[in-house]
LUMLUMDREN-2810 file (N, C-alpha, C; in Angstrom, 1 decimal):
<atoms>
<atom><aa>X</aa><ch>A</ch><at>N</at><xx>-62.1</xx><yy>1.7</yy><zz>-1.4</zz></atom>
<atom><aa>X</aa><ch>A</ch><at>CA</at><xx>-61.0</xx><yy>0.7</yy><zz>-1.6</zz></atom>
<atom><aa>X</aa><ch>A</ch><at>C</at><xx>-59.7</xx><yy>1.4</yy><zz>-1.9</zz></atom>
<atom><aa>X</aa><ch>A</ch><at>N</at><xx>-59.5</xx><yy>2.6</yy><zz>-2.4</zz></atom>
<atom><aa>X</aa><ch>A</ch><at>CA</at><xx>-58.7</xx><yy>2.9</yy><zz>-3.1</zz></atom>
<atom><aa>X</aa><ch>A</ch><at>C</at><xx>-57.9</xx><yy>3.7</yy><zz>-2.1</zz></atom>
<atom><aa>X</aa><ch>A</ch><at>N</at><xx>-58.8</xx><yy>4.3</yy><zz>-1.2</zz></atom>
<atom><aa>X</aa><ch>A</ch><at>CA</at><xx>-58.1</xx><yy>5.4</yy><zz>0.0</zz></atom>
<atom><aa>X</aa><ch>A</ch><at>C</at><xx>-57.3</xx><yy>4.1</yy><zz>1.0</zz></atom>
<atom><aa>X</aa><ch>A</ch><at>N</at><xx>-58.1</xx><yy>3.1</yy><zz>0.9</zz></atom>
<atom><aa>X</aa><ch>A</ch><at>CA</at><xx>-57.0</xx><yy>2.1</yy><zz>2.0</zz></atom>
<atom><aa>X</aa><ch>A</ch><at>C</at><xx>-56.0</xx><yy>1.0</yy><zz>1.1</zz></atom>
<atom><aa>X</aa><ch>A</ch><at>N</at><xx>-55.8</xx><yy>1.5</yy><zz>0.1</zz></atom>
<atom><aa>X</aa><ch>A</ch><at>CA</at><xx>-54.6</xx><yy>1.4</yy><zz>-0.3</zz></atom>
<atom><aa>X</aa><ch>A</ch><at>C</at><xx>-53.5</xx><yy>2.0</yy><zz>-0.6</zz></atom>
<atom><aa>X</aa><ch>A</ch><at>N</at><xx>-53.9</xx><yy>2.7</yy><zz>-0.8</zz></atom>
<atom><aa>X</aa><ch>A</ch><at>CA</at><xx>-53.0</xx><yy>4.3</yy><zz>-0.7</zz></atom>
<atom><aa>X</aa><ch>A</ch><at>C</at><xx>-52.5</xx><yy>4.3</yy><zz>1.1</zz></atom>
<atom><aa>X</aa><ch>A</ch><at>N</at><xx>-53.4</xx><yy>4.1</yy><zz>2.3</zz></atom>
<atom><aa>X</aa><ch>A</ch><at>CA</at><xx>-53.0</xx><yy>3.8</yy><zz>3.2</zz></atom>
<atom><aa>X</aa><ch>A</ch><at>C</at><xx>-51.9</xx><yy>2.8</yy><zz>3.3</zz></atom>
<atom><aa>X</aa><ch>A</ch><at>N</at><xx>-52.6</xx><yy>1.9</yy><zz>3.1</zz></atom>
<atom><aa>X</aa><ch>A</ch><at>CA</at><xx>-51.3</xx><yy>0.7</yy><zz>2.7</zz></atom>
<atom><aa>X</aa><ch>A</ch><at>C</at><xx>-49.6</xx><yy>1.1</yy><zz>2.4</zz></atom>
<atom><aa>X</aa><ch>A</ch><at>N</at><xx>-50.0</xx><yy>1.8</yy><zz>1.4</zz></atom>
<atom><aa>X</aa><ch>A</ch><at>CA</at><xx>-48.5</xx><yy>2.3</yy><zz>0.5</zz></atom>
<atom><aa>X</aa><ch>A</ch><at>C</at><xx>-47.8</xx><yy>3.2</yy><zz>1.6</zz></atom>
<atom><aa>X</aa><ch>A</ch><at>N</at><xx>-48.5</xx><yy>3.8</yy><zz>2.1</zz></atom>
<atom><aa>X</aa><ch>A</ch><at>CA</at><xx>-48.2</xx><yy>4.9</yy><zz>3.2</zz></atom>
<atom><aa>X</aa><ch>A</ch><at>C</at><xx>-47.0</xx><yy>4.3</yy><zz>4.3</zz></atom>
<atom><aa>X</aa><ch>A</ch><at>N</at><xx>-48.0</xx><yy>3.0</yy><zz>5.0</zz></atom>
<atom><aa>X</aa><ch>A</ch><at>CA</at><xx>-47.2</xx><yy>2.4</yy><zz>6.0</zz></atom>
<atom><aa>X</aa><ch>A</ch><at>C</at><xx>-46.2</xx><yy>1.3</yy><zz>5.3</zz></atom>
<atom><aa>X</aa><ch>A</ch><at>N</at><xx>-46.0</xx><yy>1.2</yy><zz>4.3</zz></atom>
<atom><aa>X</aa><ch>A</ch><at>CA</at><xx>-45.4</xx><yy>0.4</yy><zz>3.8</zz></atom>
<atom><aa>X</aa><ch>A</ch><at>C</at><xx>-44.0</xx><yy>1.1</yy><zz>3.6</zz></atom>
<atom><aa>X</aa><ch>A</ch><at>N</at><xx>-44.3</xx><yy>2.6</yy><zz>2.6</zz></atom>
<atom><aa>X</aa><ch>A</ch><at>CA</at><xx>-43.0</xx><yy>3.6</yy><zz>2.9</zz></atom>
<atom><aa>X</aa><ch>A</ch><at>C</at><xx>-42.5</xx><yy>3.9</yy><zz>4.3</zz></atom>
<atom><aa>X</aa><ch>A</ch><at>N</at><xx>-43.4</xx><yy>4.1</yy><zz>5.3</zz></atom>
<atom><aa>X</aa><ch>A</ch><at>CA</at><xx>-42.6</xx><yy>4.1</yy><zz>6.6</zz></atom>
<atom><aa>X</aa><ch>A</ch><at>C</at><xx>-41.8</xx><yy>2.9</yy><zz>6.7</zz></atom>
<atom><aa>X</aa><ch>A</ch><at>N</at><xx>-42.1</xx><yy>2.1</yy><zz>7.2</zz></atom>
<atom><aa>X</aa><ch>A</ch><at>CA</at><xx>-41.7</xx><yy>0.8</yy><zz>7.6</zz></atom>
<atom><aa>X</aa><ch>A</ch><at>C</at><xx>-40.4</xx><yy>0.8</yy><zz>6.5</zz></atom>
<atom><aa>X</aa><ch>A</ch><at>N</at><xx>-40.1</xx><yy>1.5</yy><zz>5.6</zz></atom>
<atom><aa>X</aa><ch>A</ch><at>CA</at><xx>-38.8</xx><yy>1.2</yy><zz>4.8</zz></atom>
<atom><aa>X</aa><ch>A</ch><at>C</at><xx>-37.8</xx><yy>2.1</yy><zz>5.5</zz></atom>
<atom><aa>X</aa><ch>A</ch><at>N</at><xx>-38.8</xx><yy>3.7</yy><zz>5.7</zz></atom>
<atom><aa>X</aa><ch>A</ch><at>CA</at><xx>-37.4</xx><yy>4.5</yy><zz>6.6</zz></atom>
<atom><aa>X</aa><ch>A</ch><at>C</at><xx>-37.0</xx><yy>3.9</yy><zz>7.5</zz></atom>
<atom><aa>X</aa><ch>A</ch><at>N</at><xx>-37.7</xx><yy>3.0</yy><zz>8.6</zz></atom>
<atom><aa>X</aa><ch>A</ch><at>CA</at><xx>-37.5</xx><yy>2.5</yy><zz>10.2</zz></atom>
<atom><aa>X</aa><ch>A</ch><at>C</at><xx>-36.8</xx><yy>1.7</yy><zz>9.6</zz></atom>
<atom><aa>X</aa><ch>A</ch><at>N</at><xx>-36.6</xx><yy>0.6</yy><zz>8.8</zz></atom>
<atom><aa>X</aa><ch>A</ch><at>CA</at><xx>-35.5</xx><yy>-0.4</yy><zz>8.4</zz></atom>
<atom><aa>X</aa><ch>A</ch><at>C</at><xx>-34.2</xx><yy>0.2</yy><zz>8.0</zz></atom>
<atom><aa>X</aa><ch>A</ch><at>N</at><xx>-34.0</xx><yy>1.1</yy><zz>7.3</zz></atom>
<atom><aa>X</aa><ch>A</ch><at>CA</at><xx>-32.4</xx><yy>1.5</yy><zz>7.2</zz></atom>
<atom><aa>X</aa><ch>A</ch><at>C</at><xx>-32.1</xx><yy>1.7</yy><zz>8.2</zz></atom>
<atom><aa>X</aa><ch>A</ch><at>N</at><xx>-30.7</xx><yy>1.5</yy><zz>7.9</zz></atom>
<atom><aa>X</aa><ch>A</ch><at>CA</at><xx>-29.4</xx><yy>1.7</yy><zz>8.7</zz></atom>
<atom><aa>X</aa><ch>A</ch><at>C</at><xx>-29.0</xx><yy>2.5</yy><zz>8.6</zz></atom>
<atom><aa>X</aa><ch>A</ch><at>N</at><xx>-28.9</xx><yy>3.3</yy><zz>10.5</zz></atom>
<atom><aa>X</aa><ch>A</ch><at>CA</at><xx>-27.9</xx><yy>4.8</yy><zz>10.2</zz></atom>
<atom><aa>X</aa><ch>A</ch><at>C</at><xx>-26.5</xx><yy>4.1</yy><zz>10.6</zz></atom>
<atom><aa>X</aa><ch>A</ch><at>N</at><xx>-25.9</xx><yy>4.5</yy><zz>9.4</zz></atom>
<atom><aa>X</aa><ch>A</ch><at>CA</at><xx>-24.1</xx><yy>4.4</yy><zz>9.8</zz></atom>
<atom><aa>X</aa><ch>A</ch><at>C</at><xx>-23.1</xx><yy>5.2</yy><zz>10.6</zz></atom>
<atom><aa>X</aa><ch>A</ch><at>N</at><xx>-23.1</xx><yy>5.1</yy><zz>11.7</zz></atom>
<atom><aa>X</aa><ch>A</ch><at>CA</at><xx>-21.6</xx><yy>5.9</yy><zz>11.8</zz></atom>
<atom><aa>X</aa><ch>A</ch><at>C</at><xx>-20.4</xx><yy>6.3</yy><zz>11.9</zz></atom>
<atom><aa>X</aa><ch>A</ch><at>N</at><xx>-20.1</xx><yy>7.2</yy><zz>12.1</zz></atom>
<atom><aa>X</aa><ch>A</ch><at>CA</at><xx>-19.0</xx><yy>7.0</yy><zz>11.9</zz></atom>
<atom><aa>X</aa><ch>A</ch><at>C</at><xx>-17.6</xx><yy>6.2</yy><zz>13.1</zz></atom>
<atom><aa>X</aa><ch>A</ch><at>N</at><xx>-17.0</xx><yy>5.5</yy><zz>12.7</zz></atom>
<atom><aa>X</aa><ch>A</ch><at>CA</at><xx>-15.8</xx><yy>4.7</yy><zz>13.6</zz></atom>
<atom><aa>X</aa><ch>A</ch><at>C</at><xx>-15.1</xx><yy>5.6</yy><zz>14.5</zz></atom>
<atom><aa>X</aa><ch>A</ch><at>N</at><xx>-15.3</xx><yy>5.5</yy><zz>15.4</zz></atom>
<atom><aa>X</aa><ch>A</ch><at>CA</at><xx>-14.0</xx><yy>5.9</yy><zz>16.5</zz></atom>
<atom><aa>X</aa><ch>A</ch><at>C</at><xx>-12.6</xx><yy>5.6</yy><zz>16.3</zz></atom>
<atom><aa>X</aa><ch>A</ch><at>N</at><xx>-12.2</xx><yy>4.7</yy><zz>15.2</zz></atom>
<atom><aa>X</aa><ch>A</ch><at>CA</at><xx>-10.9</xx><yy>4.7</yy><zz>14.5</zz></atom>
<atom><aa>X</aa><ch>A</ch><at>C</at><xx>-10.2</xx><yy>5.4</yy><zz>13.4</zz></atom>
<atom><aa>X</aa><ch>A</ch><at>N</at><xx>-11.5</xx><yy>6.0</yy><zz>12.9</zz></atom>
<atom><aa>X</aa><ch>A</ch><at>CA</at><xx>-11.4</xx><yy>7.1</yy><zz>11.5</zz></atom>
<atom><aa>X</aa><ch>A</ch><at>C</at><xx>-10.1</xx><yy>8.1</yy><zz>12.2</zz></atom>
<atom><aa>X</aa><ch>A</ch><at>N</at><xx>-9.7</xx><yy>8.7</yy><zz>13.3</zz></atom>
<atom><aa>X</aa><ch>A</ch><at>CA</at><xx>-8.7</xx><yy>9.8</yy><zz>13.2</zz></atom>
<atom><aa>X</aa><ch>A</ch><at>C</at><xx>-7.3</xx><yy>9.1</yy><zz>13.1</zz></atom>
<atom><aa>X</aa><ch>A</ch><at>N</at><xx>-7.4</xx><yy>8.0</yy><zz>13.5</zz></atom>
<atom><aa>X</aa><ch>A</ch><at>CA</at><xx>-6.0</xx><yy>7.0</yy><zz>13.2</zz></atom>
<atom><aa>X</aa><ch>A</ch><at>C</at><xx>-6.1</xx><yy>6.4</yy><zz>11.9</zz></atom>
<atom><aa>X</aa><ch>A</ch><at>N</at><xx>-6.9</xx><yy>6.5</yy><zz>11.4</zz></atom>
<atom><aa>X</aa><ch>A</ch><at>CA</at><xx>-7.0</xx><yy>5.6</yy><zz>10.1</zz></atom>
<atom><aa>X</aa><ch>A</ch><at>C</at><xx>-5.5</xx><yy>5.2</yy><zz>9.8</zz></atom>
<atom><aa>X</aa><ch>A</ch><at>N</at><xx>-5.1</xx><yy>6.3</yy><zz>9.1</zz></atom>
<atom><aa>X</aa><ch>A</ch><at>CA</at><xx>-3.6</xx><yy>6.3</yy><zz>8.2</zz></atom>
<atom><aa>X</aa><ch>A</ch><at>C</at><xx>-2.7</xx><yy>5.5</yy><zz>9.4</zz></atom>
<atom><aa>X</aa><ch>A</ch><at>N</at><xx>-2.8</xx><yy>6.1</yy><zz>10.5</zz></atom>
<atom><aa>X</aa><ch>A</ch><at>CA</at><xx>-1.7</xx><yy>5.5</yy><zz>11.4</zz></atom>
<atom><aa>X</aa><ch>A</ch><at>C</at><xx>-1.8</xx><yy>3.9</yy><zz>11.5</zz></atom>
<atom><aa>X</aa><ch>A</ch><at>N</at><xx>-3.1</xx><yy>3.7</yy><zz>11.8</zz></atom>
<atom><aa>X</aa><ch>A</ch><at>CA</at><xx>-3.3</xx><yy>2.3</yy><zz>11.9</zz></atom>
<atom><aa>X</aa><ch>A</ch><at>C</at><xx>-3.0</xx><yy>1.7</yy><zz>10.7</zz></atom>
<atom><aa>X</aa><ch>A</ch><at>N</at><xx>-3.3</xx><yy>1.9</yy><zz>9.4</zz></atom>
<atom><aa>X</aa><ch>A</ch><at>CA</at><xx>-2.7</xx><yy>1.5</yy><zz>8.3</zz></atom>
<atom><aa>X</aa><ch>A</ch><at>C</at><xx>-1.6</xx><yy>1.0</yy><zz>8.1</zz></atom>
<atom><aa>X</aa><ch>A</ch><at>N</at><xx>-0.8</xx><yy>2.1</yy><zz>8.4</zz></atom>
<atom><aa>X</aa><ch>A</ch><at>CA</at><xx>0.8</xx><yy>1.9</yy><zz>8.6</zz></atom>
<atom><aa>X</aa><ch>A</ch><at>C</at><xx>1.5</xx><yy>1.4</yy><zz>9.6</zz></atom>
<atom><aa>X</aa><ch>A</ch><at>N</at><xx>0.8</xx><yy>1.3</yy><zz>10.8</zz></atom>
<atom><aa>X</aa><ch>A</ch><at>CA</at><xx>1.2</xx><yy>0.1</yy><zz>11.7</zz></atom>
<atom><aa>X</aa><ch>A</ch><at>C</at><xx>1.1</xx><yy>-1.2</yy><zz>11.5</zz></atom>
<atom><aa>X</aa><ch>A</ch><at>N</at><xx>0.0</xx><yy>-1.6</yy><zz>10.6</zz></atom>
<atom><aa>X</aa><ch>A</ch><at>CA</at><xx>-0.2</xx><yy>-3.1</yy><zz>10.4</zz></atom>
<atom><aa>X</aa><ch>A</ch><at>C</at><xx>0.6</xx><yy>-3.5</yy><zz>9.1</zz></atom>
<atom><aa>X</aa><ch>A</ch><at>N</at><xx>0.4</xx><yy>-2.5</yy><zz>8.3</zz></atom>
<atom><aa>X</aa><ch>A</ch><at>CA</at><xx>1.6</xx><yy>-2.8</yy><zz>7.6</zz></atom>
<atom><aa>X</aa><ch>A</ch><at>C</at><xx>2.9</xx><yy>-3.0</yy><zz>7.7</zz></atom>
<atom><aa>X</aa><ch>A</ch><at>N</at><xx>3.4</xx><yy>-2.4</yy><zz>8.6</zz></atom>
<atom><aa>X</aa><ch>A</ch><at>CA</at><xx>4.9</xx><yy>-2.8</yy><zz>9.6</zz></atom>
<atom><aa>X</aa><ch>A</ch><at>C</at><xx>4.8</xx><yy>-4.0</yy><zz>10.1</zz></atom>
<atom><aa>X</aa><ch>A</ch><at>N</at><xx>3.4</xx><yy>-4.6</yy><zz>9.9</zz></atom>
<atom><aa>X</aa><ch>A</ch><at>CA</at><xx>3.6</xx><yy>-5.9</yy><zz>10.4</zz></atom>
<atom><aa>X</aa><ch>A</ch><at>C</at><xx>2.8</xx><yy>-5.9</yy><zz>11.9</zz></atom>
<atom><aa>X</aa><ch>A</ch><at>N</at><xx>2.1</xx><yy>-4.9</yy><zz>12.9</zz></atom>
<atom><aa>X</aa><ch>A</ch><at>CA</at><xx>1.6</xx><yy>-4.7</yy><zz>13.9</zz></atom>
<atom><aa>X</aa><ch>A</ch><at>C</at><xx>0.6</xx><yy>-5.8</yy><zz>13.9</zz></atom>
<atom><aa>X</aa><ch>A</ch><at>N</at><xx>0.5</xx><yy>-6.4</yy><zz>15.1</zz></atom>
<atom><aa>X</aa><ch>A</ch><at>CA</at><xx>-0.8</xx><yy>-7.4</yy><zz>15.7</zz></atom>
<atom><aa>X</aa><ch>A</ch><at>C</at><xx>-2.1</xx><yy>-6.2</yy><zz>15.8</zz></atom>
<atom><aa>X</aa><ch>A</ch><at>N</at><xx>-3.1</xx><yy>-7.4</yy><zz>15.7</zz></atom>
<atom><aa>X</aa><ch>A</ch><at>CA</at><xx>-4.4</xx><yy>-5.9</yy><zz>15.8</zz></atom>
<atom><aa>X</aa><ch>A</ch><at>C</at><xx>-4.3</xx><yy>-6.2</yy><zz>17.8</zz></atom>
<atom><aa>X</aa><ch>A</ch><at>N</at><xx>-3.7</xx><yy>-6.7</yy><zz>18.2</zz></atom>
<atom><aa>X</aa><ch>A</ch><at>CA</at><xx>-3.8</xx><yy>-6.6</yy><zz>19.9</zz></atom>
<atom><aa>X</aa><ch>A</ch><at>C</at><xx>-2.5</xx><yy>-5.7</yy><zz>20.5</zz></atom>
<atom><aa>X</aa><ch>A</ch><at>N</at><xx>-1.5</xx><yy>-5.4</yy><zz>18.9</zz></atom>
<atom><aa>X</aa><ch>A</ch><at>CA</at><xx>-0.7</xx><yy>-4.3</yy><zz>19.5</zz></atom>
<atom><aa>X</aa><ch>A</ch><at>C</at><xx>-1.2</xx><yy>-3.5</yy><zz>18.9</zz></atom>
<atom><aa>X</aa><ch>A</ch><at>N</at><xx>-2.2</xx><yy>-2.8</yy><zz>18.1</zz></atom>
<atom><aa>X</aa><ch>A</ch><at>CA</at><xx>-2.9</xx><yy>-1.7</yy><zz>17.8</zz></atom>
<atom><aa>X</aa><ch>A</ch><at>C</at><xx>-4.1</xx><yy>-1.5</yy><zz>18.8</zz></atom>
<atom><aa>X</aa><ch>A</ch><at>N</at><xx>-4.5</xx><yy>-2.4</yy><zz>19.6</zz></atom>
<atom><aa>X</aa><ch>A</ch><at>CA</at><xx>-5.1</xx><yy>-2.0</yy><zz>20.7</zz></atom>
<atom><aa>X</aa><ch>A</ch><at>C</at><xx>-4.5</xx><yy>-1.0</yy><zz>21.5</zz></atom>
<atom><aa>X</aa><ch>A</ch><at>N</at><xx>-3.3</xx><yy>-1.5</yy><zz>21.8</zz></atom>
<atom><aa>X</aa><ch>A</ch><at>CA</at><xx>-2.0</xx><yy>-1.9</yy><zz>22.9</zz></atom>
<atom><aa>X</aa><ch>A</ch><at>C</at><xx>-1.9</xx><yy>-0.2</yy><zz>22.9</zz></atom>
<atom><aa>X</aa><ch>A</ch><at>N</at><xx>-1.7</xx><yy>-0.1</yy><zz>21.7</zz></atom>
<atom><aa>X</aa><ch>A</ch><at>CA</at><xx>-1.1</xx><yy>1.6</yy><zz>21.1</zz></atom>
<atom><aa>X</aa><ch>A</ch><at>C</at><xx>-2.1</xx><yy>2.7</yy><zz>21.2</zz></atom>
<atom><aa>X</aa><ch>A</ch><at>N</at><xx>-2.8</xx><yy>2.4</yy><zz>21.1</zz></atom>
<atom><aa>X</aa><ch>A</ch><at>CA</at><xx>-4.2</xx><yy>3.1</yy><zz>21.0</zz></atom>
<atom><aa>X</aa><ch>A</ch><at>C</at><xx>-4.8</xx><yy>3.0</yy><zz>22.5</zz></atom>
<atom><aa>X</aa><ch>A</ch><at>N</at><xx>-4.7</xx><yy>2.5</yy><zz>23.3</zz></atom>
<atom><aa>X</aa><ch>A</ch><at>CA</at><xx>-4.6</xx><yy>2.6</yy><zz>24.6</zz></atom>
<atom><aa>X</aa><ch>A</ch><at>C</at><xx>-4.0</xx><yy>3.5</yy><zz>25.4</zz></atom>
<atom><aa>X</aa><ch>A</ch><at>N</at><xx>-2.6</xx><yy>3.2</yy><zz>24.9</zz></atom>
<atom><aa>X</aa><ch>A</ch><at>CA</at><xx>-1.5</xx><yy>3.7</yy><zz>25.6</zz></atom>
<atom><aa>X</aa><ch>A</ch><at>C</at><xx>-1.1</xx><yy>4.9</yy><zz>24.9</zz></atom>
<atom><aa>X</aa><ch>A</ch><at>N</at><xx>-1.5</xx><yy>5.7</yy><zz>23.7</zz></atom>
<atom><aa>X</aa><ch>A</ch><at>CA</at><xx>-0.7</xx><yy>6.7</yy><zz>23.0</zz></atom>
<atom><aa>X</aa><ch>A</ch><at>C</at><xx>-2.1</xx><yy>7.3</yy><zz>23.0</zz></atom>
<atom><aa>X</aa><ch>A</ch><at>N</at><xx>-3.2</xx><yy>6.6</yy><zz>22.1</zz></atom>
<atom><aa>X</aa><ch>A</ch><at>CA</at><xx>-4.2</xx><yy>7.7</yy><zz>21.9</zz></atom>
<atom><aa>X</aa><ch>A</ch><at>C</at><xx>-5.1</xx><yy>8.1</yy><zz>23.3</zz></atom>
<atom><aa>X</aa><ch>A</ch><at>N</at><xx>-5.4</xx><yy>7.0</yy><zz>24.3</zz></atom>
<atom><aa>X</aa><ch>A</ch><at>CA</at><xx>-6.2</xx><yy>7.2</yy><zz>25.2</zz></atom>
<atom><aa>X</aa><ch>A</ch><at>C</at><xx>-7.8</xx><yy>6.3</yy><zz>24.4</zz></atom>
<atom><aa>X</aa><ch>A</ch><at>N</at><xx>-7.5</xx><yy>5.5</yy><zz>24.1</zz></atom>
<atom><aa>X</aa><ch>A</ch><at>CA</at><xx>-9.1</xx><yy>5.0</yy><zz>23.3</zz></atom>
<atom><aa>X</aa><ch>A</ch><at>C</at><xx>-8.5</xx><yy>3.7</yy><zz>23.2</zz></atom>
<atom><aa>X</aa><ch>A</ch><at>N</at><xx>-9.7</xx><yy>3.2</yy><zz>24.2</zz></atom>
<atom><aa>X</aa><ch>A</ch><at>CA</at><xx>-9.7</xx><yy>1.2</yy><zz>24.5</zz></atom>
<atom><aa>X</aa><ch>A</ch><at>C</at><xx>-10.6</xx><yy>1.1</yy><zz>23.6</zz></atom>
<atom><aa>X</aa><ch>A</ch><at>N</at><xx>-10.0</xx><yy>-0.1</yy><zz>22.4</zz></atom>
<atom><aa>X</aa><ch>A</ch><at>CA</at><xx>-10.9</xx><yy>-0.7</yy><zz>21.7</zz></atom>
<atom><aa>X</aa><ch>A</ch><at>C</at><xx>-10.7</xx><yy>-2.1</yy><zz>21.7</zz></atom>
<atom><aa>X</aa><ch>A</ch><at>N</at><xx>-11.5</xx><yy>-3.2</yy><zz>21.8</zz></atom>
<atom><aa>X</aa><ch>A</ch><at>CA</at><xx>-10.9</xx><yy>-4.7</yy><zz>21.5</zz></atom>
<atom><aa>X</aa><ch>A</ch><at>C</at><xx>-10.4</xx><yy>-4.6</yy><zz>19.7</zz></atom>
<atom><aa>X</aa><ch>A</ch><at>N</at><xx>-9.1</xx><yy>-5.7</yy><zz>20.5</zz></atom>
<atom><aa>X</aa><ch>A</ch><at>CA</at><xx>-8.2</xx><yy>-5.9</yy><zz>18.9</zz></atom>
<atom><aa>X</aa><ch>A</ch><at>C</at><xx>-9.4</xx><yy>-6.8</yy><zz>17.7</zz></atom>
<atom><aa>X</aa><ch>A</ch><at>N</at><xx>-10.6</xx><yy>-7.1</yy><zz>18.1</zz></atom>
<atom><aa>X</aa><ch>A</ch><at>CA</at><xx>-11.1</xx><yy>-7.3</yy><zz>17.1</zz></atom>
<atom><aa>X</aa><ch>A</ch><at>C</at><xx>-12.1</xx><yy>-6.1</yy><zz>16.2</zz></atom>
<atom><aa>X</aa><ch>A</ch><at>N</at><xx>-12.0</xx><yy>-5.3</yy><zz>16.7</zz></atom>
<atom><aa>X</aa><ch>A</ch><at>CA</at><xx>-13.3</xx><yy>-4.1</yy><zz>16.5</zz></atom>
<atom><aa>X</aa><ch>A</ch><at>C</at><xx>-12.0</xx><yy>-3.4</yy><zz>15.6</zz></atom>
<atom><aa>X</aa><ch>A</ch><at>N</at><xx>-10.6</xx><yy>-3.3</yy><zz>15.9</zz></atom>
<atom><aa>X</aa><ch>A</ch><at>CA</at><xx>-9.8</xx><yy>-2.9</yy><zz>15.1</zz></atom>
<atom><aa>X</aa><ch>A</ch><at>C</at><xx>-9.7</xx><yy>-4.1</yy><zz>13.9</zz></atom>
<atom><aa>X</aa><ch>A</ch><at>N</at><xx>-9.5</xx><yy>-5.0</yy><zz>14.1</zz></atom>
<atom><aa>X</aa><ch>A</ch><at>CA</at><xx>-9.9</xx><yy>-6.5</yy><zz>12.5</zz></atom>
<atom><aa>X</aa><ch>A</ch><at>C</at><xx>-10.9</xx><yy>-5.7</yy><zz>12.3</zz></atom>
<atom><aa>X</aa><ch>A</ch><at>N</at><xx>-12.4</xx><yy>-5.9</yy><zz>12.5</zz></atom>
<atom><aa>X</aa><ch>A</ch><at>CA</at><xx>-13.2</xx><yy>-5.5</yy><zz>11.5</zz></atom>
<atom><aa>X</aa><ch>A</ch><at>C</at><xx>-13.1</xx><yy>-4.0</yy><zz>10.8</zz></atom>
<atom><aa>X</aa><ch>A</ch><at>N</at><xx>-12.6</xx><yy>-3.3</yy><zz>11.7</zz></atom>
<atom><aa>X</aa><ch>A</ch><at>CA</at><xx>-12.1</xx><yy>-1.3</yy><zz>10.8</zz></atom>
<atom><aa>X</aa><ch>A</ch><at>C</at><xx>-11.5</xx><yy>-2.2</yy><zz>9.9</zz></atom>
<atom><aa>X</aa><ch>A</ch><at>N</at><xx>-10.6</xx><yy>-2.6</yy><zz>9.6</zz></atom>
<atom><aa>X</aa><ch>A</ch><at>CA</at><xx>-9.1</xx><yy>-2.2</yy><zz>8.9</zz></atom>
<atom><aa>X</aa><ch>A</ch><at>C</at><xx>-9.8</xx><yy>-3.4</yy><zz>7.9</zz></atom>
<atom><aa>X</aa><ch>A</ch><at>N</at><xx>-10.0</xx><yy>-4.3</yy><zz>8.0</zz></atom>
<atom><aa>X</aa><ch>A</ch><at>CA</at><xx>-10.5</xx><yy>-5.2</yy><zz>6.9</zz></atom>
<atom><aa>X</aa><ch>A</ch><at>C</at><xx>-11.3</xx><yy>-4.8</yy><zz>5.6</zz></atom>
<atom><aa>X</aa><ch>A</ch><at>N</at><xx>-12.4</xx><yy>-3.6</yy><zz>6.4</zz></atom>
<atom><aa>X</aa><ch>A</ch><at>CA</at><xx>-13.2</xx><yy>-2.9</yy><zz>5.2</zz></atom>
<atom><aa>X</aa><ch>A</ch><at>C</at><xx>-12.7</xx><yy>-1.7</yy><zz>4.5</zz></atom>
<atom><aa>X</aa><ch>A</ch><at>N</at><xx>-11.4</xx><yy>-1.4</yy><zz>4.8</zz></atom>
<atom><aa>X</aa><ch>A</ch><at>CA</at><xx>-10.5</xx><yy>-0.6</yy><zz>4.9</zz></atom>
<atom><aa>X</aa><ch>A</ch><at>C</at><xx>-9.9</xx><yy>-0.7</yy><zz>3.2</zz></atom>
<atom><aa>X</aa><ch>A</ch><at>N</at><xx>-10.4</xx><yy>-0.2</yy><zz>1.9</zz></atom>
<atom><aa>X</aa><ch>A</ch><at>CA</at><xx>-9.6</xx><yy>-0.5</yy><zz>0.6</zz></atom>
<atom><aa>X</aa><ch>A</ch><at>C</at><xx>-8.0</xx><yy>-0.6</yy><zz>0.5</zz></atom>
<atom><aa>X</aa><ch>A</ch><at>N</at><xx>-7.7</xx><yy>0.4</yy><zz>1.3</zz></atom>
<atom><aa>X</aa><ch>A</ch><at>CA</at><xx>-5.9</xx><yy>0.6</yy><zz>0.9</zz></atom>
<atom><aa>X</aa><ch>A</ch><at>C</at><xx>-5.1</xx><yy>-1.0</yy><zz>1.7</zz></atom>
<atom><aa>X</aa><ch>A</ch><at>N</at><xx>-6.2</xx><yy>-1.6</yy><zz>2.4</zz></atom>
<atom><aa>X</aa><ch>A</ch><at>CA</at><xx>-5.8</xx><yy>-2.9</yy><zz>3.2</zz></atom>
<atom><aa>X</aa><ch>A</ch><at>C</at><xx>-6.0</xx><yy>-4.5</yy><zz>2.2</zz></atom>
<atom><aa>X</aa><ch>A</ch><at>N</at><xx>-7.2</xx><yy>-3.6</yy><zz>1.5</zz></atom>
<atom><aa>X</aa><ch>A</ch><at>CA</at><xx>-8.0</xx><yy>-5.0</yy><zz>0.7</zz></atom>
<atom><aa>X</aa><ch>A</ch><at>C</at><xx>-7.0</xx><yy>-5.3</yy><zz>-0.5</zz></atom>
<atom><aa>X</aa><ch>A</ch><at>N</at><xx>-6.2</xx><yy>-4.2</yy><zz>-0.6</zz></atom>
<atom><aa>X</aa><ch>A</ch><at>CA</at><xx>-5.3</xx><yy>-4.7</yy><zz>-1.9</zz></atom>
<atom><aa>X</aa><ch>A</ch><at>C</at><xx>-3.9</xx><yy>-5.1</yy><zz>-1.4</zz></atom>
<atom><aa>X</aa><ch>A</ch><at>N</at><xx>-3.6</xx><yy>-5.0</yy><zz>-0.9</zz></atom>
<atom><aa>X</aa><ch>A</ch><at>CA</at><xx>-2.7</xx><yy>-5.8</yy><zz>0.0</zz></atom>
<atom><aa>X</aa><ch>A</ch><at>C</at><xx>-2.9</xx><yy>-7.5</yy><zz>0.1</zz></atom>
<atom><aa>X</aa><ch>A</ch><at>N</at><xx>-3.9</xx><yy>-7.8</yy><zz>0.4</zz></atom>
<atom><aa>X</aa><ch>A</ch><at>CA</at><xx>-3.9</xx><yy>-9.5</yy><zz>0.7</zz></atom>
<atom><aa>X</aa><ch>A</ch><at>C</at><xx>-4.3</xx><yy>-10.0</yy><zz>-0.5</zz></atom>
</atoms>
């Protein structure tokens, strides 16, 4: 009884590594500051697409730039 619960605990620790979340890292991280500072000028997140298209070479939808910059602290104290 005791070896098949210790099995138990076994597959139970697996099943916790398979459940986390690997994070990675944003394709927006080398603009960070810049993008910062553009929306703070007041930039649309569809003209930080716009710019980041046309200046960096990297298409992203203006919403995938909303979610960066929202979880973004130096942004969160602002609103």
């Amino acid at each position: 009884m005791s070896e098949a619960i210790d099995q138990l605990n076994e597959l139970r620790e697996r099943k916790k590594d398979l459940r986390r979340v690997a994070y990675r890292r944003s394709k927006l991280r080398p603009w960070r500051a810049e993008l910062v500072e553009l929306r703070r000028a007041g930039a649309s997140y569809g003209e930080l697409a716009e710019w980041l298209r046309k200046y960096k070479r990297r298409r992203v939808a203006p919403s995938t730039i909303h979610r960066y910059l929202t979880q973004l602290p130096e942004l969160k104290e602002a609103d």
